[in-house]
PLY file of the C-alpha trace (Angstrom):
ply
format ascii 1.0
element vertex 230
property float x
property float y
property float z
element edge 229
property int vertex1
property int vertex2
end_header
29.87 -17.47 39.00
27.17 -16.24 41.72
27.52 -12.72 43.23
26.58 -11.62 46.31
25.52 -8.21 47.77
27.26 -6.47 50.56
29.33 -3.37 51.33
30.16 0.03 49.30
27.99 1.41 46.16
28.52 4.69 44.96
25.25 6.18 44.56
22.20 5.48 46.39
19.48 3.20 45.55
15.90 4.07 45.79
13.31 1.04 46.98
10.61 0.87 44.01
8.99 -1.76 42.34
8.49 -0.91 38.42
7.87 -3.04 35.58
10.65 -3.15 32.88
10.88 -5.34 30.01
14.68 -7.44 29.46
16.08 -8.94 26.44
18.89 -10.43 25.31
20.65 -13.64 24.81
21.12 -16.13 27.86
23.99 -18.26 28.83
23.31 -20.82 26.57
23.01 -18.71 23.58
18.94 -18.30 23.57
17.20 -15.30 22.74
14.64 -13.75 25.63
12.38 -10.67 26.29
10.47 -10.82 29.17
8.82 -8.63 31.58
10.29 -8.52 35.87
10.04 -5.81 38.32
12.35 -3.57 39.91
13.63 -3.74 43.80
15.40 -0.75 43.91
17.13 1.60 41.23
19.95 4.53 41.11
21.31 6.73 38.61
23.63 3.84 37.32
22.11 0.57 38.65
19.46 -1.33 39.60
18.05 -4.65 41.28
15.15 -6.75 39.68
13.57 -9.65 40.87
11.60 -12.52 38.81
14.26 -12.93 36.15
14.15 -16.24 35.02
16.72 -16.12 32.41
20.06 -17.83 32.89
22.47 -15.45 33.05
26.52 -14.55 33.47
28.23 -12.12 35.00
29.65 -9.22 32.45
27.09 -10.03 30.16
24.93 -7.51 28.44
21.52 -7.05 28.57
19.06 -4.53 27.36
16.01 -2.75 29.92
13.22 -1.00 28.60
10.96 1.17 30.86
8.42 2.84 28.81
9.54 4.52 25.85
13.22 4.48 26.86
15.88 2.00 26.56
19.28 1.61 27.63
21.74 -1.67 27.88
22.92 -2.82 31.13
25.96 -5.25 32.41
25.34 -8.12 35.37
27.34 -7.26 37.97
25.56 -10.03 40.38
23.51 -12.88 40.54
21.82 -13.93 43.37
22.55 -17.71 44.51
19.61 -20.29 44.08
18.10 -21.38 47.28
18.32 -18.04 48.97
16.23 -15.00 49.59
18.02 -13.02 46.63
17.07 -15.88 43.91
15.85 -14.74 40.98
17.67 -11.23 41.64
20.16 -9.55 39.50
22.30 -6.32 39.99
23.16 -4.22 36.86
25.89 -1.09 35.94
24.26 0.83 33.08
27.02 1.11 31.18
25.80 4.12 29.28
24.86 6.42 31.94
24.25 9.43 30.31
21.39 7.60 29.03
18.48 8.64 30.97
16.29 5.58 31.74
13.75 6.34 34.42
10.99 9.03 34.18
10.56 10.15 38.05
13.71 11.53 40.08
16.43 9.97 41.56
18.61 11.19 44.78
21.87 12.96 43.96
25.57 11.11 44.45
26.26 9.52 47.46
27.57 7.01 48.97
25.93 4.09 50.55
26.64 0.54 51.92
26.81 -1.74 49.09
29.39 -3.67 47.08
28.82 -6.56 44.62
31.44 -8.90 46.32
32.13 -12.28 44.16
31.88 -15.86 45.71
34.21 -16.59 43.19
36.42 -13.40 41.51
37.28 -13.48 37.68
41.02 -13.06 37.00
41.79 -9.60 36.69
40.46 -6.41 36.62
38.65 -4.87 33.69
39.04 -1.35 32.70
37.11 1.16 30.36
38.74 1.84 27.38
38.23 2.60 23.50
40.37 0.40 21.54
40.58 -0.95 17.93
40.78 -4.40 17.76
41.62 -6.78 14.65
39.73 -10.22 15.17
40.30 -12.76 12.62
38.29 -15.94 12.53
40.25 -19.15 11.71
38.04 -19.71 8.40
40.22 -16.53 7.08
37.53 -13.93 7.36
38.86 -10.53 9.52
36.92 -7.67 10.42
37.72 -4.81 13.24
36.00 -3.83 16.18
36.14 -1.77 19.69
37.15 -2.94 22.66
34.75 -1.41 25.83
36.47 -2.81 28.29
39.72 -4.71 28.91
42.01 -7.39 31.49
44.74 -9.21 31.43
42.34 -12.33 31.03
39.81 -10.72 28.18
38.27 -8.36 27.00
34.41 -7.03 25.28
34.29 -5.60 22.59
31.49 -3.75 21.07
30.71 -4.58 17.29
27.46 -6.03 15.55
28.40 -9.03 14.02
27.44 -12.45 15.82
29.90 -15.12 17.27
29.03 -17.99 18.80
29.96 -18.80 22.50
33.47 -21.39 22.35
34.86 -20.13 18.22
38.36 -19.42 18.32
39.99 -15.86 17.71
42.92 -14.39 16.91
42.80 -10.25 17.99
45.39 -8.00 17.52
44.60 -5.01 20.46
45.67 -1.48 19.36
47.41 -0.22 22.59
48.50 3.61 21.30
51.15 3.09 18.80
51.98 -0.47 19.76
49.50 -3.76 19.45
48.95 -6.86 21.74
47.89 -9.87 19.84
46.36 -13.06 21.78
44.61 -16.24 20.58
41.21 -15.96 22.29
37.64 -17.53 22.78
33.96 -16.17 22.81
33.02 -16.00 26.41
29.36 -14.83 25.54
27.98 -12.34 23.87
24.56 -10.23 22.83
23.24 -9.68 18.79
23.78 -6.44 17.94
25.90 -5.53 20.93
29.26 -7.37 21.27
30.74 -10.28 22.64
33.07 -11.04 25.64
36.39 -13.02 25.07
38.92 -14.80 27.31
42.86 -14.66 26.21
43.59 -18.63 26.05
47.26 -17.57 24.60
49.01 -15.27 24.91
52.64 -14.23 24.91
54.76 -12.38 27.83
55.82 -9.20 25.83
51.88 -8.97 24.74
50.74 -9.42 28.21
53.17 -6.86 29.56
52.04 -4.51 26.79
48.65 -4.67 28.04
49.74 -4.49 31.65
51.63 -1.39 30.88
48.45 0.54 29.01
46.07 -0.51 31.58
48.36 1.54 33.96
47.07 4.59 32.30
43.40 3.46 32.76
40.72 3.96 35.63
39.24 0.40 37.18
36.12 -0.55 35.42
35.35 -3.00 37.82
38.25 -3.75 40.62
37.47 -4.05 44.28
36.34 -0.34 45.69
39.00 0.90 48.47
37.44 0.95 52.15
38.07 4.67 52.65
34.73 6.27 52.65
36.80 9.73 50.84
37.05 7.72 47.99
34.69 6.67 45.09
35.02 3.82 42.56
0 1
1 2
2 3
3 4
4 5
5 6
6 7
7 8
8 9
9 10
10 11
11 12
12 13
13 14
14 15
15 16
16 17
17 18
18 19
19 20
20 21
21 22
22 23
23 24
24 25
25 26
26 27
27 28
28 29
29 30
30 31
31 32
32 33
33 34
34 35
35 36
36 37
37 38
38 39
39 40
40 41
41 42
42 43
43 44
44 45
45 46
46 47
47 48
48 49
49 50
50 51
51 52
52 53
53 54
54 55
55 56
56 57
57 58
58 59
59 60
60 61
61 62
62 63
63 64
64 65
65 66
66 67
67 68
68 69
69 70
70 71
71 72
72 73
73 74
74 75
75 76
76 77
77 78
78 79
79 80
80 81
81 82
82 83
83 84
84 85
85 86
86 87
87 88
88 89
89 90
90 91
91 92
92 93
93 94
94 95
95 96
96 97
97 98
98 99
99 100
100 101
101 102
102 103
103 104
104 105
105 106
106 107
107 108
108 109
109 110
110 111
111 112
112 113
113 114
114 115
115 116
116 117
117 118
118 119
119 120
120 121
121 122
122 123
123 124
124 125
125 126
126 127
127 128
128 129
129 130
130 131
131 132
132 133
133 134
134 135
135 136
136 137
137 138
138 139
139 140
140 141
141 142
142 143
143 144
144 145
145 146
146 147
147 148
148 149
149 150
150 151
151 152
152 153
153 154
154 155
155 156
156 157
157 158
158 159
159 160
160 161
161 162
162 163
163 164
164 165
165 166
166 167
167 168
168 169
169 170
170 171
171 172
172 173
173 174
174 175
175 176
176 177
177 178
178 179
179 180
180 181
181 182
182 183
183 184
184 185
185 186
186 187
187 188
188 189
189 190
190 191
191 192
192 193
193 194
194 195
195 196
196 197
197 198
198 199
199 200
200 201
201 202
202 203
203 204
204 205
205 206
206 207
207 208
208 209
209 210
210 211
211 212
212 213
213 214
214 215
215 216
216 217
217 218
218 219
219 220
220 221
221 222
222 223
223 224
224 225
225 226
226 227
227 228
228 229
């Protein structure tokens, strides 16, 4: 899925060209660190240019500028053939992480939007849930889910699965739980791995639908009023 950009963000970016050092795991499961340069940063975001690793949207990557590091999620990727190849757009998706050593403007608006060529199903929304995840070998072990849809979920734990193995999760939703059959999307050592529900039954669906009406948007289209932020 390629990402274009266009429309709303909600802080400003500032043009500068840095070098930062990313890492992770690419699409197809192998490990880089590399150095790229910045095109323009924020408080929460940023645009580089030169990366050469394949990469997916939601994935997690890590950024290191000097002595400071912080993990970031791809939010876009720009289309091969164009003048934004080679680009990707991050969300630092621990903010209160401070990253960059010169200052940034304060909060405000400006025109940008990560807008999909082709939208995943669903919204995603923050969260902190326990999650059971047993693997069909027998072997169970619990986790936290970061973010969560009606189509998937991330969840934050340390322990490696390979893109395609099989799950079933049980999702702790307050004092109820939601269990689907799911698959490894992707995922980063050390970090956590993305999954996509592949089954999953109508009363756990509309358990899920129910406690994500309690949530903020993690990542669902911003509104066009210019009064509101996402």
């Amino acid at each position: 899925m390629l990402l274009k950009p266009t429309g709303r963000r909600s802080q400003p970016r500032k043009q500068v060209e840095v070098p930062v050092r990313i890492f992770g795991t690419d699409s197809a499961g192998k490990v880089f660190s590399e150095k790229v340069l910045t095109v323009n940063i924020g408080r929460t975001g940023a645009e580089l240019a030169g990366v050469r690793p394949r990469l997916s949207p939601d994935e997690i990557i890590g950024l290191t500028y000097g002595a400071n590091r912080v993990h970031f999620r791809v939010k876009w990727i720009g289309a091969a053939g164009t003048s934004k190849a080679g680009h990707v757009g991050l969300l630092n998706i621990a903010p209160e992480k401070p990253l960059w050593d010169f200052p940034l403007s304060s909060d405000a608006l400006d025109d940008y939007q990560p807008v999909s060529v082709e939208q995943r199903h669903g919204a995603r929304f923050r969260c902190q849930n326990s999650i059971e995840i047993h693997t069909p070998q027998g072997a169970s072990f619990w986790g936290t889910v970061s973010d969560l849809g009606l189509g998937g979920c991330y969840i934050e734990m340390p322990l490696p699965l390979e893109p395609g193995t099989k799950l079933r999760v049980g999702i702790w939703l307050a004092q109820t739980k939601a269990w689907a059959e799911a698959q490894v999307a992707h995922g980063t050592p050390g970090l956590g791995v993305g999954l996509k529900f592949i089954e999953i039954s109508d009363e756990d669906r509309e358990k899920i639908r129910r406690f994500l009406e309690t949530l903020a948007p993690f990542a669902r289209k911003p509104p066009r009023s210019p009064q509101m932020k996402t």
